[in-house]
LODREN-526119 format. One record per residue (C-alpha): residue in three letters; x, y, z. Coordinates in steps of 0.25 Angstrom, whole numbers, plus 2048, in hexadecimal, padded with zeros to 3 digits. Last residue first. Example, Ala and Ser with C-alpha at 12.3 -4.5 7.8 and 13.67 -1.06 7.14 Angstrom:
BEGIN
Ser8377FC81D
Ala8317EE81F
// end
This chain:
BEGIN
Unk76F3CD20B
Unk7793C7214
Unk7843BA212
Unk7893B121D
Unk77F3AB224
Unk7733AE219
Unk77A3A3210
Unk77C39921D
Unk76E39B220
Unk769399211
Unk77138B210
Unk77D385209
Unk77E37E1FC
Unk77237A1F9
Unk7723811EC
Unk76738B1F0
Unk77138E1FA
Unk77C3901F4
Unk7763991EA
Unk76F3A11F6
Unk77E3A31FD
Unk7833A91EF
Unk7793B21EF
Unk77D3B61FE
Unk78C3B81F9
Unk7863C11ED
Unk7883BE1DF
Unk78F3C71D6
Unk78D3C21C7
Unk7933CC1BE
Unk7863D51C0
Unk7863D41CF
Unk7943D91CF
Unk78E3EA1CE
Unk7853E81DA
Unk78F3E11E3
Unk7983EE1E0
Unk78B3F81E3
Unk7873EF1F0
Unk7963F01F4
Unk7984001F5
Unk79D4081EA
Unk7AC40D1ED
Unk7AB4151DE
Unk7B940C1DB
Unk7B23FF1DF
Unk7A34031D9
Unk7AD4061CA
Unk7B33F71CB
Unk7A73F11CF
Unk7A23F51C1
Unk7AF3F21BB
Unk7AD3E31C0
Unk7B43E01CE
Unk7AF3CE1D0
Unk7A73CA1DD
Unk7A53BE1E2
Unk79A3BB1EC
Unk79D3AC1F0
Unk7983A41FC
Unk7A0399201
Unk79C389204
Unk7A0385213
Unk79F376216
Unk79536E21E
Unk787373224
Unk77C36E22A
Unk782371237
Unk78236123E
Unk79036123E
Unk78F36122D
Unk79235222D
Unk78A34E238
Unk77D352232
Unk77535F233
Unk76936122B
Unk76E36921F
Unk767374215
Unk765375207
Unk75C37E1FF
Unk74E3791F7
Unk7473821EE
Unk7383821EE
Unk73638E1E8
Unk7423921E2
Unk74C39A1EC
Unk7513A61EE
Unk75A3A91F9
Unk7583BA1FC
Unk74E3B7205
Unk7553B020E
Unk74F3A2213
Unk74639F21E
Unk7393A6218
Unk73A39D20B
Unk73B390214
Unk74738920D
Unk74337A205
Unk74C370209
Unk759369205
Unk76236020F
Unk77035F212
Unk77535421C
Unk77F350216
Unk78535C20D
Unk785366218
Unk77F373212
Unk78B37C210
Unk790386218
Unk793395213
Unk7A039C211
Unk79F3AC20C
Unk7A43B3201
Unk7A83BF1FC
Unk7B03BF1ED
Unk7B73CB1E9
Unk7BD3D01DA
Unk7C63D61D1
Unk7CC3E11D9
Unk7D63E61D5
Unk7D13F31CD
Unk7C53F51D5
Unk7CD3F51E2
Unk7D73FF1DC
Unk7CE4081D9
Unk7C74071E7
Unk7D440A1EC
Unk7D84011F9
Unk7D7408206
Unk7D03FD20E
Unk7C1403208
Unk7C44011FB
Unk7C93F21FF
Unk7BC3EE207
Unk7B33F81FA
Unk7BA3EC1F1
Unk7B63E11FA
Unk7A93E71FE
Unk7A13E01F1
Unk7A53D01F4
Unk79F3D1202
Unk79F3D1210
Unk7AE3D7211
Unk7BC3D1217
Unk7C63CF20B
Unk7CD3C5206
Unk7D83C31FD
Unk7DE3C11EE
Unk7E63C91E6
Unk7E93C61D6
Unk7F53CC1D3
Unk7FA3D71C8
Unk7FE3E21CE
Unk7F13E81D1
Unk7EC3DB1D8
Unk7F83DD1E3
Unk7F83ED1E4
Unk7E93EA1E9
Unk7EE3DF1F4
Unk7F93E91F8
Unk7EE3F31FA
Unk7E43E91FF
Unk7ED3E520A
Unk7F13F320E
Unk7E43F720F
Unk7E03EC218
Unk7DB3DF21B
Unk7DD3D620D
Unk7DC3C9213
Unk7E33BD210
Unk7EA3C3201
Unk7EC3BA1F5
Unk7F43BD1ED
Unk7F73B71DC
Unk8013B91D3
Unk80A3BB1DE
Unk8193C11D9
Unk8203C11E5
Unk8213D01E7
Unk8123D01E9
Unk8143C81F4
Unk81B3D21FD
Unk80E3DC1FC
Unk8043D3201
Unk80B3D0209
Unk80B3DC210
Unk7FE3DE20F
Unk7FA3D2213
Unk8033D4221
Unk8103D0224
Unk8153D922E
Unk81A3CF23A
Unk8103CB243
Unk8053CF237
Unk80A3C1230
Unk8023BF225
Unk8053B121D
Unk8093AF20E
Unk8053A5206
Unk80C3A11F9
Unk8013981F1
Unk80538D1E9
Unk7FF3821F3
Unk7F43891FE
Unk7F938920C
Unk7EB38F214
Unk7EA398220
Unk7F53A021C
Unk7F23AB228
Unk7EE3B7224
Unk7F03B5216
Unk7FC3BA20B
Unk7FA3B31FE
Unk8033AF1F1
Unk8003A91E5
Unk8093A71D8
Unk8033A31CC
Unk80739B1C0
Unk80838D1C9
Unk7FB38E1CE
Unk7F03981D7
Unk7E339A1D3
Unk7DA3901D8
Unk7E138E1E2
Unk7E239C1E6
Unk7D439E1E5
Unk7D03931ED
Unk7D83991F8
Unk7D23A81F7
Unk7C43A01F8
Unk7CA39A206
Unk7CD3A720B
Unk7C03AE209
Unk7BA3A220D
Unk7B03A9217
Unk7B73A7225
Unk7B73B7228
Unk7B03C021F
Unk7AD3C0210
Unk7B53C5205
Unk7C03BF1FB
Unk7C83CA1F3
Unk7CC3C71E3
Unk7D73D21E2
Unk7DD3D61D2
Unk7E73CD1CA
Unk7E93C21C0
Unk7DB3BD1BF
Unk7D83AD1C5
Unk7D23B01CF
Unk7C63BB1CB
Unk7C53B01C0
Unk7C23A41CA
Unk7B93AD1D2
Unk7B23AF1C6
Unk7AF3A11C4
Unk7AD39D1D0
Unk7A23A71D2
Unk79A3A11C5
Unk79C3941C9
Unk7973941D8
Unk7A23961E3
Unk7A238C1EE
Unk7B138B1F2
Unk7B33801EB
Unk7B23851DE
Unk7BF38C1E2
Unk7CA3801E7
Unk7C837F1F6
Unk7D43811FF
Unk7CC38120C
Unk7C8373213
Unk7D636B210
Unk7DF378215
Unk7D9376221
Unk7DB383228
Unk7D537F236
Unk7D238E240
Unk7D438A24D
Unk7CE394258
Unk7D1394267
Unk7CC39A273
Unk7D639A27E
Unk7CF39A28D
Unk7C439D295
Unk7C53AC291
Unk7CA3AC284
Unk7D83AC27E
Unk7DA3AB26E
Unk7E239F268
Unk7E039F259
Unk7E4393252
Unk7E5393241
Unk7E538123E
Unk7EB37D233
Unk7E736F22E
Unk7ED365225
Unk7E535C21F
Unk7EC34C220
Unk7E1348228
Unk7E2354233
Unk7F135A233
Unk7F136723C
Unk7F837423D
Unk7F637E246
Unk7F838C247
Unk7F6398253
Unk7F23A3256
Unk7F43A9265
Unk7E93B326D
Unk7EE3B7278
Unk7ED3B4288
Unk7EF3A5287
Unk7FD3A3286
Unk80239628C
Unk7FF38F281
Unk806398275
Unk802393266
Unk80A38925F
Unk7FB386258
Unk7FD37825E
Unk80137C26B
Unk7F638626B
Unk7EA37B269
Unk7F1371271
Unk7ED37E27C
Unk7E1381278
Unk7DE37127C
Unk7E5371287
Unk7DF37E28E
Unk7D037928A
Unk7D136C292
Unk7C936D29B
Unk7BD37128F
Unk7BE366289
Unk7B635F294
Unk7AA36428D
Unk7AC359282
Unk7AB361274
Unk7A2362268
Unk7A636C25E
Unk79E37825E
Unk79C37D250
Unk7A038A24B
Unk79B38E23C
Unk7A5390231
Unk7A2384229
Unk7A737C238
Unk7AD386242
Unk7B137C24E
Unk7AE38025C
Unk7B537B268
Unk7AE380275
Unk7B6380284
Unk7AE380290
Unk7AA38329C
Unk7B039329B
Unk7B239328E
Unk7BD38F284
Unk7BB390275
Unk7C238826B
Unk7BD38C25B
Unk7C3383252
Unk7C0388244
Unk7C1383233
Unk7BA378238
Unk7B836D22E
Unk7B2362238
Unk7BD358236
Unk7C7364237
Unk7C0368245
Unk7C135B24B
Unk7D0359247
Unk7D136624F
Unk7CB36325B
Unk7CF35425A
Unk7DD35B25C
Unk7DC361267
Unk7D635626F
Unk7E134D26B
Unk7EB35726E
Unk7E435927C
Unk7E434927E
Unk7F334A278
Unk7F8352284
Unk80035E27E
Unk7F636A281
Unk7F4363291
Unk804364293
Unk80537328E
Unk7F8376296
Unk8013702A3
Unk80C37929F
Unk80238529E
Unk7F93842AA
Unk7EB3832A7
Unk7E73752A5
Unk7D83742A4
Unk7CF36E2AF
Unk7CC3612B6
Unk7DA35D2BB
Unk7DB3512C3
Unk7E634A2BA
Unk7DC33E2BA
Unk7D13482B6
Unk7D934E2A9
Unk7DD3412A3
Unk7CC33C2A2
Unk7CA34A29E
Unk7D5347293
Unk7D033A28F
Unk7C233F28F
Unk7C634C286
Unk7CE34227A
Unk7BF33C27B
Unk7B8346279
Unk7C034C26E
Unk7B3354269
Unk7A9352271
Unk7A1346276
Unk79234526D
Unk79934C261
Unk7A634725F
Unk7A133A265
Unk79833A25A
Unk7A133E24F
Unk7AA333255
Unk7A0329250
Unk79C32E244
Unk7AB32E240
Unk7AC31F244
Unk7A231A23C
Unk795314242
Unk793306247
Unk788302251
Unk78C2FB25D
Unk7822F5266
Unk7852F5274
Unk77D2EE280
Unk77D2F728D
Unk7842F829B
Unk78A305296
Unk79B30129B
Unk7972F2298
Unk7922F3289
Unk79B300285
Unk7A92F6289
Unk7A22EC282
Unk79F2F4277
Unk7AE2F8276
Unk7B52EC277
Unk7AC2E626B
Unk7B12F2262
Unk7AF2EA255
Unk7A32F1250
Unk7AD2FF24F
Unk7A830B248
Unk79E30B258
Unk79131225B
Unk78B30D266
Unk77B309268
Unk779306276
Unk7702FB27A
Unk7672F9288
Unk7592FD281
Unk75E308278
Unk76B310277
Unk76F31926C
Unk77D320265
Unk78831C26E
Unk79531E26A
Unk7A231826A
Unk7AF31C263
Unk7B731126E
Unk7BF31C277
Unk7B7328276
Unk7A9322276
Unk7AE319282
Unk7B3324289
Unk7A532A287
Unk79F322291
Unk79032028A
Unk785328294
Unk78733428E
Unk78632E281
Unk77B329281
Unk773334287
Unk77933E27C
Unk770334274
Unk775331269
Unk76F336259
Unk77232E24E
Unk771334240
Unk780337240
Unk78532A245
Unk78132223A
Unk77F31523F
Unk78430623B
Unk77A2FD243
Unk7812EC245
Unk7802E223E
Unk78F2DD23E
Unk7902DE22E
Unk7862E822C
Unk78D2F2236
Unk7992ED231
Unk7952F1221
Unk792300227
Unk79C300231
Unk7A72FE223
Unk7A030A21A
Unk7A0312226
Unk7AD310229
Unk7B2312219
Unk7B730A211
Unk7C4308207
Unk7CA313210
Unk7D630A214
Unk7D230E222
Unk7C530B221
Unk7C82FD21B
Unk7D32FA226
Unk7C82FE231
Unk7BF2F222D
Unk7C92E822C
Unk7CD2EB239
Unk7DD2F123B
Unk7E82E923F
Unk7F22F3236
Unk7F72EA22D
Unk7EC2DE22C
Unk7E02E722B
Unk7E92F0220
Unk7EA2E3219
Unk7DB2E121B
Unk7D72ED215
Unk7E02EC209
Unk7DA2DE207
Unk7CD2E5209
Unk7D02EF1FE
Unk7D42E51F4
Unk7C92DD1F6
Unk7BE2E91F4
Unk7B72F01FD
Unk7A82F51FF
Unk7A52E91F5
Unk7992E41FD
Unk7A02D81FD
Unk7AD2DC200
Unk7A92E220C
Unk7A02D9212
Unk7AC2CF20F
Unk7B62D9218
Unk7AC2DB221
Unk7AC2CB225
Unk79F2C2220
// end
């Protein structure tokens, strides 16, 4: 019996779509097998699976196998580059290989006389495979072997220095390869960060994943052509090459799966080299609509009508890398239509949002929030959104703004939702014209959430969690294993914490008498004011994250 009638029997296709299938076959010389994926009617794992059965051999999940680093020292790794070979065990004069293609005959002859040893295929999907050679050989290993391999017959054994001769290397397509598997490896892994760092031995590529570096596995000969790669790096961010005594910035722009992707570069100068950071904008990964963000009912719903009043300052707290800028986004999309007009000033324009006028900072020549800040309001905005509010100047203009008649948003650079108001006071701003704009501040913080697949619920040790979680006896909280999927972390996906606060006429009167924070926290716990750390142990008694990752970022 052929696949196709294995198929169709098991009703995994339909007529219609194996004719297509075969029409595809017939056009583009494709196998039958292959034609199906790519017409999406099944998927490769879907296809090994009924292969495996059909030619009897083992279909394996690569994820619970664990190789020997023996094995595959011993393997030649040209072969794993160039036929998406691996080996996964031996035993008594046979070598299990890992192979999506059964019909590769070439190829396990080619292993049986290089390794002297019978070779039994075993079929996993392709994915699975190159995460293994990812992992076990380095990122772009086998872009790297060609280039070594290039480098030795030119007798050279070290990086290219001179500048023309760097030019030349920047521009050779195994250096744009390289380059580029870099990047694309960082998008398929949701990085919002590329950190490249050169040492003295080596060169380190890190990736921040959920807002934790992770090291990403590289070949150590990467390290001889560190020079080239910074440099494809610069050409692309039409930055300077030759200049490598200041910092330069720089942008890039990709197209990765029909997402585009702007990638922020920043080229500072280090003692072994250039150190380099890439910041990924993917528009895909950060315009969430609100009640994606995280927010429980009750908070959403006040956020909403903080929103969607006609004027006064809504501020977003927290530090560096927390959402603030996100939330402020979900906010505009939620708000923003055909009978209003929005207009923003950020340092930089990170994000191209539909509707909105966006305005960029240029300090180079003048044009600062304030400044802004001030021209815009000539163009009749329903609605501003400020990047940052730094300075006096800044909250001044941004004051004037809500008094007027608009509705201000921006951040501001304080631990909690409290300190917003004393933060401006203590700017310049007058305390009663803070308690009379504004009309509230949310702080929040990002945390990770339990990986999905390989989450797991237990019962907590009392003594090893904080006291201040409370929990019913016997109350389970989840946690994860590590598993492929979230890079072996336990974690996949950020979730934020909210602590929103809303100015009441008894907030109002601690604003203007200068009261500290704890006396303004104090006065919104009775319309509902929960802290970010209460708002962590919801979370986590809802499995949604973990008490570690609550007591990382918030304090008693």
């Amino acid at each position: 019996m052929s696949i196709a009638q294995i198929l169709l029997r098991r009703g995994l296709v339909t007529p219609k779509i194996l004719e297509d299938a075969q029409a595809l076959q017939r056009a583009e010389g494709l196998r039958l097998d292959r034609a199906l994926v790519q017409l999406g009617a099944l998927t490769e794992r879907q296809i090994l699976a009924v292969m495996a059965e059909h030619l009897d051999l083992p279909f394996a999940d690569l994820s619970e196998v664990t190789i020997d680093p023996e094995i595959l020292r011993a393997f030649p790794s040209k072969i794993v580059y160039r036929k998406r070979l691996v080996p996964i065990s031996r035993s008594n004069g046979s070598l299990n290989v890992a192979t999506s293609d059964a019909f590769d005959l070439y190829a396990f002859d080619e292993l049986r006389l290089t390794t002297g040893l019978s070779i039994q295929p075993v079929l996993a999907p392709r994915d699975d495979i190159e995460k293994i050679i990812k992992s076990h050989y380095g990122l772009g290993g086998d872009t790297l072997d060609e280039m070594v391999g290039t480098d030795d017959t030119n007798g050279s054994s070290s990086g290219i220095e001179a500048g023309e001769d760097l030019l030349e290397a920047a521009q050779e397509a195994s250096v744009i390869k390289l380059v580029n598997e870099i990047i694309v490896e960082a998008i398929n892994e949701r990085a919002s960060d590329i950190h490249i760092e050169p040492f003295e031995h080596h060169i380190s590529i890190r990736y921040r994943i959920d807002g934790v570096l992770q090291e990403a596995s590289i070949p150590p000969q990467m390290h001889r052509f560190q020079a080239a790669i910074i440099s494809r790096i610069k050409i692309l961010a039409n930055l300077n090459i030759a200049e490598r005594r200041i910092p330069q910035d720089g942008r890039i722009k990709f197209n990765v799966g029909g997402r585009q992707v702007d990638v922020r570069v920043s080229v500072i100068p280090m003692l072994f080299g250039e150190g380099v950071v890439m910041r990924l904008l993917d528009k895909a990964n950060v315009l969430f609509t609100l009640p994606q963000l995280g927010m429980d009912e009750d908070t959403y719903a006040v956020f909403k009508g903080l929103i969607d009043r006609p004027h006064g300052i809504f501020l977003v707290t927290g530090p560096t890398g927390s959402g603030k800028t996100t939330t402020l986004y979900a906010a505009l999309n939620a708000i923003v239509g055909p009978g209003l007009k929005c207009i923003t000033v950020e340092d930089p324009v990170e994000y191209h949002l539909a509707g909105v006028n966006q305005i960029p900072v240029n300090h180079q020549v003048g044009m600062t929030f304030e400044k802004g800040l001030r021209a815009i309001l000539r163009h009749d905005p329903d609605v501003v959104m400020i990047g940052e509010i730094r300075d006096l100047e800044t909250a001044s203009a941004a004051t004037q703004a809500a008094m007027t008649g608009h509705l201000v948003l921006s951040t501001l650079h304080t631990n909690d939702s409290a300190s917003a108001p004393m933060r401006l006071c203590e700017m310049g701003v007058e305390p009663f014209l803070v308690a009379s704009t504004l009309i509230g501040s949310m702080a929040q913080r990002l945390v990770r959430r339990v990986c999905p697949k390989c989450r797991e619920m237990y019962v907590p040790d009392r003594a090893n969690i904080p006291k201040d979680l409370l929990l019913d006896p016997g109350a389970q909280l989840a946690r994860g294993t590590g598993c492929p999927n979230c890079r072996n972390t336990g974690y996949r996906g950020r979730t934020g914490l909210y602590e929103l606060l809303t100015t009441n006429d008894a907030i109002a009167e601690l604003i203007i008498a200068r009261a500290p924070a704890h006396q303004i926290i104090a006065a919104g716990r009775p319309a509902g004011l929960r802290l970010l750390r209460e708002d962590g142990w919801v979370k986590t008694r809802l499995g949604v994250t973990t008490p570690d990752e609550v007591t990382l970022c918030t304090a008693l």
